[in-house]
C-alpha positions as CSV (number, residue, x, y, z in Angstrom):
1,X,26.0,0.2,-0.4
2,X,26.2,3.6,1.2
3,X,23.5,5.0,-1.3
4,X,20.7,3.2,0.8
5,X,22.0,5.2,4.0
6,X,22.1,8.6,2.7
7,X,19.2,10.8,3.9
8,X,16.1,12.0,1.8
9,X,13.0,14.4,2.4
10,X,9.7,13.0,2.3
11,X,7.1,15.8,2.7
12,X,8.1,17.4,5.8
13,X,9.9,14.2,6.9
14,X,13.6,14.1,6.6
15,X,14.5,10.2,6.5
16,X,17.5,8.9,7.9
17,X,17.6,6.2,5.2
18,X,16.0,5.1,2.0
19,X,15.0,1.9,3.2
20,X,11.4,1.8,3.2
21,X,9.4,-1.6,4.8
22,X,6.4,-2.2,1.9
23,X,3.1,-2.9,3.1
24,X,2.6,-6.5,3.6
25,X,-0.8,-8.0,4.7
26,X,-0.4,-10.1,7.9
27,X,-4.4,-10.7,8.8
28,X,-3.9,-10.6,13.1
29,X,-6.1,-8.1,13.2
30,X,-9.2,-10.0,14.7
31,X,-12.3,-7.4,14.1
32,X,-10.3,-5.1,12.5
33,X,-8.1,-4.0,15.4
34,X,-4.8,-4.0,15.7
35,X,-3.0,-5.2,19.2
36,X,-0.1,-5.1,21.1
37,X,1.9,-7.7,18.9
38,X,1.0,-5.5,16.1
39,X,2.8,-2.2,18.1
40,X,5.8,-4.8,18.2
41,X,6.0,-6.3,15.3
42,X,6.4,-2.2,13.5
43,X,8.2,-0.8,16.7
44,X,10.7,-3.8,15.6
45,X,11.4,-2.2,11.8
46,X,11.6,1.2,13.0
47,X,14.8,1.4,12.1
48,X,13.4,1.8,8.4
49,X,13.1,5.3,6.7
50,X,9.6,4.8,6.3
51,X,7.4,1.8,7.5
52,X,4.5,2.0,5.6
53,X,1.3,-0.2,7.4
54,X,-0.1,-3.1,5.6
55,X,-3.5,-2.5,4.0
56,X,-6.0,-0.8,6.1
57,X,-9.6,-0.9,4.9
58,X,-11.1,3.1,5.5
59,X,-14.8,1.4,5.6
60,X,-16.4,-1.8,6.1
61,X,-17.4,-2.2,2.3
62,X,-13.6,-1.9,1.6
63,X,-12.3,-5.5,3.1
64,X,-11.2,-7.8,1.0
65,X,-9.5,-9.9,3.3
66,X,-10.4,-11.7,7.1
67,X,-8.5,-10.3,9.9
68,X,-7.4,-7.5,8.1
69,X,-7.4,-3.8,10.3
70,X,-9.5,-1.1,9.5
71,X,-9.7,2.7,10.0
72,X,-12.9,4.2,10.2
73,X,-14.2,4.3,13.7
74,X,-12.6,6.0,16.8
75,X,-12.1,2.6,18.3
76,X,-9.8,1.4,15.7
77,X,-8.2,4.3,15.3
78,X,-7.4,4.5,19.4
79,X,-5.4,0.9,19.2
80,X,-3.2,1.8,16.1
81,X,-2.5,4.3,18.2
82,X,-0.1,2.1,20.1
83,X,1.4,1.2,16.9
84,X,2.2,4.6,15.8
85,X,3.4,5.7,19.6
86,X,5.8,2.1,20.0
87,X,7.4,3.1,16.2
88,X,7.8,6.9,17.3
89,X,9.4,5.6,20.8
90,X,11.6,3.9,19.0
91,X,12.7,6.9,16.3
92,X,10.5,5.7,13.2
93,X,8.3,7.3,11.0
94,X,5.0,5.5,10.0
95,X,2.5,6.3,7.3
96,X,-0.8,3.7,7.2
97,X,-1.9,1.8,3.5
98,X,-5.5,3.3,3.1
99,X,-6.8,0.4,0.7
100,X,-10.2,-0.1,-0.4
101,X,-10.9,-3.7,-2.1
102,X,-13.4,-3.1,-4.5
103,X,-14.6,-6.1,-6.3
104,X,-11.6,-8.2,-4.3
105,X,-13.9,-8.3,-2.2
106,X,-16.9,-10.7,-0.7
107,X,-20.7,-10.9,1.3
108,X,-18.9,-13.2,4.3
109,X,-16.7,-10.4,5.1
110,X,-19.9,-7.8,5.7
111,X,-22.5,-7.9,8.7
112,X,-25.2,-7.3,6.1
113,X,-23.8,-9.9,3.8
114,X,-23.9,-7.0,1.0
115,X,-21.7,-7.6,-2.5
116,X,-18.6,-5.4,-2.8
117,X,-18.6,-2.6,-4.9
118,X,-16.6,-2.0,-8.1
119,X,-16.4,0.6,-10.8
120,X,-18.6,-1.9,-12.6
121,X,-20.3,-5.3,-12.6
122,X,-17.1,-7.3,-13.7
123,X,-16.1,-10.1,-11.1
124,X,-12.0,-10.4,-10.5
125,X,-12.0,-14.0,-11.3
126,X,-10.6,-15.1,-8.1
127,X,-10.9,-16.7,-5.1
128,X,-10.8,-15.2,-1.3
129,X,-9.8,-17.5,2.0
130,X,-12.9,-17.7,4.7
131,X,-12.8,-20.3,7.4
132,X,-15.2,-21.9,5.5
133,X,-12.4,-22.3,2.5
134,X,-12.0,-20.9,-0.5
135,X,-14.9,-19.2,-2.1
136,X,-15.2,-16.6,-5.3
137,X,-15.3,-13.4,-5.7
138,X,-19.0,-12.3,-6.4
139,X,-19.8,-10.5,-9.3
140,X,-19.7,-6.6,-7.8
141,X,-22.4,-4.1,-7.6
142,X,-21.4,-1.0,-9.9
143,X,-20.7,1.9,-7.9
144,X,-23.0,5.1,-8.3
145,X,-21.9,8.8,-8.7
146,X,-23.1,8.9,-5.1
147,X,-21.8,5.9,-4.0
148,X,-18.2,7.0,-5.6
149,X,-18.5,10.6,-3.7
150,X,-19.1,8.5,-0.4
151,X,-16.1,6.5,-0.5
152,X,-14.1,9.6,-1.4
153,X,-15.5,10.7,1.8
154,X,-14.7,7.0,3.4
155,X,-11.1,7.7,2.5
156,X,-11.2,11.3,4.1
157,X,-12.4,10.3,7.7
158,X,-9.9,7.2,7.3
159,X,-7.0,9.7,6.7
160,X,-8.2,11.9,9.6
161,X,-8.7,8.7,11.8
162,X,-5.4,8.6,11.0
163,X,-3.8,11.8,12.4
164,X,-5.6,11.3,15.4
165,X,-3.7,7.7,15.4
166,X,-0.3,9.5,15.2
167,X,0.5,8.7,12.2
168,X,2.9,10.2,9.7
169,X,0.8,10.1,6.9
170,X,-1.5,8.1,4.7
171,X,-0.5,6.0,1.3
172,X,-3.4,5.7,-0.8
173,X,-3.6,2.1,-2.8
174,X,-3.7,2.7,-6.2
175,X,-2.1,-0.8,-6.7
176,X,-2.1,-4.7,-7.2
177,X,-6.2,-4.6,-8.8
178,X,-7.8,-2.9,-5.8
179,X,-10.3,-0.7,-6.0
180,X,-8.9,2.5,-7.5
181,X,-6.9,0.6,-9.7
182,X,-9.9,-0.9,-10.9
183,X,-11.2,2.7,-11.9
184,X,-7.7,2.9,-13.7
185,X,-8.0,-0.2,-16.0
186,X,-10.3,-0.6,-19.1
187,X,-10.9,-4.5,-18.6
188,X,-12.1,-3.4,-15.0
189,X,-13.9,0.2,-15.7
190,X,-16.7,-0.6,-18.4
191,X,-18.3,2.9,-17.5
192,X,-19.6,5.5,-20.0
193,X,-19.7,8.4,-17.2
194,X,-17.1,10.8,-16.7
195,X,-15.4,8.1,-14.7
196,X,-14.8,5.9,-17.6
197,X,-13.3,5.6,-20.8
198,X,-11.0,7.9,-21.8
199,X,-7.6,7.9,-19.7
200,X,-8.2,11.3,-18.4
201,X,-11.7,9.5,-17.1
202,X,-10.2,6.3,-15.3
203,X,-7.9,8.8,-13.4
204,X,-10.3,10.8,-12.3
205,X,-11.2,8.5,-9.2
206,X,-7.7,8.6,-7.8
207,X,-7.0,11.9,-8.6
208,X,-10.4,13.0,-6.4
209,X,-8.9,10.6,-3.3
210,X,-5.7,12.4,-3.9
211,X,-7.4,16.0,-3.4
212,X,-9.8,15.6,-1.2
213,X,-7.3,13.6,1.5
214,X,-4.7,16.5,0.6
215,X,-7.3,18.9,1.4
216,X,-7.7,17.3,4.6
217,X,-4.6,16.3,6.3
218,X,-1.9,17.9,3.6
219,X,-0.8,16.7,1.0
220,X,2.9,16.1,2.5
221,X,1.4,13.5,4.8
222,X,0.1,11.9,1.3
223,X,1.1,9.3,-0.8
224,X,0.2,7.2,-3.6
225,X,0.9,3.2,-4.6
226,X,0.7,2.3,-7.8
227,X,1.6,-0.8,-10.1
228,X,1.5,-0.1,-14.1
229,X,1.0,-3.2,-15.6
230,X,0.3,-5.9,-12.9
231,X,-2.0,-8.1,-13.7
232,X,-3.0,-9.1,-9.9
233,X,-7.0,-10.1,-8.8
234,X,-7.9,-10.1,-12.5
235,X,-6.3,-7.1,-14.2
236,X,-5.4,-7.0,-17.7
237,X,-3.7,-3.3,-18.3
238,X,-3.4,-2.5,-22.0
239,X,-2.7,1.1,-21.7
240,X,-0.3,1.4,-18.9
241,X,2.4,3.4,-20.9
242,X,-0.3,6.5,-21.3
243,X,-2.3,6.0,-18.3
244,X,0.8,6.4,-15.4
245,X,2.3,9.3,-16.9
246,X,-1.3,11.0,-17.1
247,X,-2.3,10.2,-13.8
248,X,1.3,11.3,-12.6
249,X,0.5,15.0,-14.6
250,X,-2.5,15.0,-13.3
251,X,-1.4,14.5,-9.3
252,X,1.5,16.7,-9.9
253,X,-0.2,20.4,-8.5
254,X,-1.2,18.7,-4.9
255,X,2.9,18.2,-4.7
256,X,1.9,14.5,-2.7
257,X,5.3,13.4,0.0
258,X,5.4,10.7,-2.8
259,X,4.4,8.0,-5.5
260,X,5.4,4.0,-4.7
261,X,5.9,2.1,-7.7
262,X,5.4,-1.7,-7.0
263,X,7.1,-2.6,-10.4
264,X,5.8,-5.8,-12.2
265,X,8.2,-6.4,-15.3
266,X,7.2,-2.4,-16.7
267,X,11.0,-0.9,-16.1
268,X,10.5,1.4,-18.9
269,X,7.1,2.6,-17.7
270,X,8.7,3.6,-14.6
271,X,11.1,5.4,-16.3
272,X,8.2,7.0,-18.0
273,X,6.3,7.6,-14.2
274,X,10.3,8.9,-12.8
275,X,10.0,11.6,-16.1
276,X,6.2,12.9,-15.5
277,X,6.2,13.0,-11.5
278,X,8.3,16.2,-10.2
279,X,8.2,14.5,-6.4
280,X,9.9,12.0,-4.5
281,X,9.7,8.4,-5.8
282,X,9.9,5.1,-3.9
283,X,10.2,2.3,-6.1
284,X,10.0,-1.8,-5.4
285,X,12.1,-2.8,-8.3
286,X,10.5,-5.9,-10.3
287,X,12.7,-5.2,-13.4
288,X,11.1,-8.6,-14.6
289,X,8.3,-9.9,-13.6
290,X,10.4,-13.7,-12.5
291,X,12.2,-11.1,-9.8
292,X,11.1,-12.6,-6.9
293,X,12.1,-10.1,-3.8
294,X,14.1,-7.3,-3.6
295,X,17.8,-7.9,-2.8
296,X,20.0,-4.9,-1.5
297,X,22.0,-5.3,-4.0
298,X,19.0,-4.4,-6.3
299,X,17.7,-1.7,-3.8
300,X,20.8,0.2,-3.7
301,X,21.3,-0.5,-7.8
302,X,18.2,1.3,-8.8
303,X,19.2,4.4,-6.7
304,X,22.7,4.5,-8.4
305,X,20.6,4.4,-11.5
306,X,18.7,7.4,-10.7
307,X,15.1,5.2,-11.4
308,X,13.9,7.1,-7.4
309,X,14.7,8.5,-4.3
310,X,14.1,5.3,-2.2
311,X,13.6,1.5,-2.0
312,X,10.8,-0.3,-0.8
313,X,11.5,-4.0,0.4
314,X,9.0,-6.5,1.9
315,X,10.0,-10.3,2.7
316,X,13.6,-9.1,3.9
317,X,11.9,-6.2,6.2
318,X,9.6,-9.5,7.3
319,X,12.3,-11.6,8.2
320,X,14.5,-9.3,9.4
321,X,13.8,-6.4,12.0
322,X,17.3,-5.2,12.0
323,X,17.9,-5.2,8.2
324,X,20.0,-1.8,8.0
325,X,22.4,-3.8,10.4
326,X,22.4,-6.7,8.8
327,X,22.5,-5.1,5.2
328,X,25.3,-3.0,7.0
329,X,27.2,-5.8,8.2
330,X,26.6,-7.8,4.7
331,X,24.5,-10.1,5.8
332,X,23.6,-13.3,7.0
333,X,19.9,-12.5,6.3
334,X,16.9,-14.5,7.9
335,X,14.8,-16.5,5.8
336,X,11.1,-15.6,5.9
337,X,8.6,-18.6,6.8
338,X,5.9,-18.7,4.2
339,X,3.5,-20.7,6.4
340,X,3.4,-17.9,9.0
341,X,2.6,-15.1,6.4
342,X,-1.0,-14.7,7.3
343,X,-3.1,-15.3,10.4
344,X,-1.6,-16.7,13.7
345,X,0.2,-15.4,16.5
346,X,3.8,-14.2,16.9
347,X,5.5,-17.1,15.2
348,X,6.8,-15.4,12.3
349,X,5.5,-12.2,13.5
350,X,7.7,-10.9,16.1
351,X,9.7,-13.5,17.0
352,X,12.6,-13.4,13.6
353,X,15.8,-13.0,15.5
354,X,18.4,-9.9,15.4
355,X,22.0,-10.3,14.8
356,X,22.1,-9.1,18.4
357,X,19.9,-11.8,19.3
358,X,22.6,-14.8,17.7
């Protein structure tokens, strides 16, 4: 599979490989800082093209989950700093998920108990975990035009947070019915401004994150996730085929480092996203949606194929901190442990043996 070991420019970076480690939520950030098993769990996968960070909220109105980190104060921003420097001392490259929840979203996660925001008042349908159990998501409060310049603004200071963190870069979450996917789909976005409607008015939000975090760090330290036709926390996407390839137009003058397709079952509207975006491509191929994790096999398949420039993979990156060894070596491939996915301490964090290690 030598395609996944060829090299491949990302913005200013030149990777050594195109395996890229997918965000993946772990929730060990207690108060929204990271710690020193979070510096070893990434400085563990560093032998990845690209490690990109699980979702990291860029205010406090942007949570959706408990124990996930953020990135908008100096003090978070100091301890992913020993993230970033353990990756970088071990030859990575790093870029942080900036992801704002939107309506996924709920009042226990805020210190004034406020209800998260969303393009409008349309509740997601589903459930969040609490220590409390399992409770639903609140009916949001629609955002105003001021409230949507603010969190542009929330996703700037994130993204400088974020140099000053060492970071590579910044992937903005355009993905799996957050918030600016929200803005992107009609059963979501029930606005009559000139942030709703018409396709050119759903991408309008994104497009303004894209350009004003371009403006501020550069736009090859920028990237965007996106998932055409998933229908995760409550979306129902009618329109995917016309709105990708018109958000992809429309991001195509700030020349982003990339666009990440989580693919759900939509191959042929990632063919139509590889034909309208001029830029690199990292794709996590769901050809249907009963594909249940990415194999190499699949990885290094869709690069023969031509469908992008690099391969995102999650559970086997999880399980495995040596994968371009093991994928080297054929295999044998650890299993990852459900149960330990979220919340605890290194038990199925950082403690997934290397080959070395047998």
């Amino acid at each position: 599979m030598n395609e996944l070991f060829e090299q491949v420019t990302l913005g200013k970076l030149d990777l050594p490989n195109r395996l890229v480690m997918a965000p993946m939520t772990r929730s060990r950030a207690a108060g929204g800082l990271v710690t020193d098993l979070t510096a070893e769990y990434y400085a563990q996968r560093a032998g990845a093209g690209l490690i990109i960070t699980e979702g990291t909220q860029p205010s406090v109105i942007g949570q959706g989950y408990i124990d996930t980190p953020g990135l908008h104060s100096r003090e978070q921003a100091e301890e992913w700093r020993r993230v970033t420097d353990a990756v970088h001392g071990r030859g990575g490259r790093i870029f942080v998920q900036l992801m704002h929840s939107g309506r996924v979203g709920h009042p226990c996660l805020y210190p004034d108990g406020a209800l998260p925001v969303a393009p409008s008042a349309i509740a997601s349908g589903g459930q969040i975990y609490t220590q409390d159990g399992m409770l639903d998501h609140p009916t949001p409060r629609p955002m105003t035009l001021e409230d949507i310049a603010s969190t542009v603004e929330d996703f700037v200071t994130a993204a400088t947070y974020a140099m000053e963190a060492g970071f590579d870069g910044v992937e903005l979450h355009a993905a799996n019915g957050y918030l600016l996917h929200q803005f992107l789909c009609g059963s979501a976005n029930a606005r009559s401004d000139a942030y709703g409607g018409s396709v050119e008015n759903r991408i309008r939000f994104a497009v303004e994150v894209a350009q004003a975090v371009s403006d501020a760090i550069g736009p090859e330290r920028v990237g965007m996730r996106i998932s055409p036709a998933n229908g995760n926390n409550g979306i129902n996407e009618r329109d995917s085929a016309d709105v990708y390839p018109a958000l992809m137009r429309a991001l195509a003058p700030y020349e982003l480092a990339y666009v990440h397709i989580m693919e759900f079952g939509s191959r042929e509207i990632t063919k139509l996203v590889r034909a309208a975006w001029p830029g690199t491509l990292i794709l996590n191929p769901h050809a249907t949606g009963q594909d249940a994790k990415v194999t190499p096999e699949a990885a290094a398949a869709v690069l023969r194929e031509g469908l992008c420039d690099a391969v995102s993979l999650a559970s086997l990156w999880l399980a495995n901190p040596d994968l371009p060894e093991r994928i080297r070596a054929g295999g044998p491939y650890n299993e990852a442990d459900p149960s330990t996915f979220y919340g605890g301490d290194h038990r199925g964090y950082t403690d997934y043996p290397t080959v070395a290690a047998r």
